[in-house]
C-alpha positions in Angstrom: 185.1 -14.4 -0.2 188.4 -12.9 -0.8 191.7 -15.1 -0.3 192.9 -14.2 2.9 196.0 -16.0 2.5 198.7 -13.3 1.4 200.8 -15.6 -0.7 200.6 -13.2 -3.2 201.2 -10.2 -2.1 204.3 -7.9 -1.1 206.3 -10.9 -3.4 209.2 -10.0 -5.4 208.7 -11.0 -8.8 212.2 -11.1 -9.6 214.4 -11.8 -6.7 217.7 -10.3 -7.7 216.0 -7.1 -7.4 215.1 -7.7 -3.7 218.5 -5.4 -2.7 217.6 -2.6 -4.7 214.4 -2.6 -3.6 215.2 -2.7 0.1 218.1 0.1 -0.8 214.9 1.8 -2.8 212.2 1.7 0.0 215.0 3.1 2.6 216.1 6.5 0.0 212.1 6.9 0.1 210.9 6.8 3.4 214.2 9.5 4.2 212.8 11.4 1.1 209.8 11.3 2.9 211.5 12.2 7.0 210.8 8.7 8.3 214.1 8.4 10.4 215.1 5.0 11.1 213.4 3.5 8.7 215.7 0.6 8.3 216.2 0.0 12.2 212.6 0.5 13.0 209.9 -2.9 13.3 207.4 -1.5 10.4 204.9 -2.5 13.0 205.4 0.1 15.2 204.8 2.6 12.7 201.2 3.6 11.5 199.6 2.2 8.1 199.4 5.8 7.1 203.2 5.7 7.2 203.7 2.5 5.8 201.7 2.9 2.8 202.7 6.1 2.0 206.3 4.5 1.5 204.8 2.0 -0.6 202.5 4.6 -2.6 205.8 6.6 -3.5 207.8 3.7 -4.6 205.0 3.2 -7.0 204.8 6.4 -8.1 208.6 7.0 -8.6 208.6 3.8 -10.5 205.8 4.5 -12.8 207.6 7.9 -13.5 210.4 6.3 -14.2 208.9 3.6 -16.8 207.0 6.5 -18.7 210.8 8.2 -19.2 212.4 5.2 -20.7 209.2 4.9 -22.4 209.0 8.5 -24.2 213.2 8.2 -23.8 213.7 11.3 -21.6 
């Protein structure tokens, strides 16, 4: 049975980075016309919505990683 206990997830590894994060998630969802992001309970938007903020975070981050990587 899976661990239903989400102590691990949505954790920030390194906590110094929480700002940026926060500032991060907020430039996304306006990249991607969620107004209000910041003033809205995340709750009262849809999982579609929610995880497609998430989903791009991750995929502006992995683009990132891949250009320091190959150092473009």
């Amino acid at each position: 049975m899976a661990n239903q206990n989400n102590s691990g997830r949505n954790r920030v590894l390194v906590p110094e980075a929480r700002k940026s994060l926060d500032q991060f998630k907020l430039e996304v969802a306006n990249e991607l016309g969620i107004a209000n992001y910041d003033g809205q309970d995340k709750g009262n938007l849809s999982s579609r919505q929610n995880g497609y903020v998430g989903g791009y975070m991750v995929k502006k981050m992995i683009e990132q990683v891949q250009r320091n990587m190959t150092g473009k």
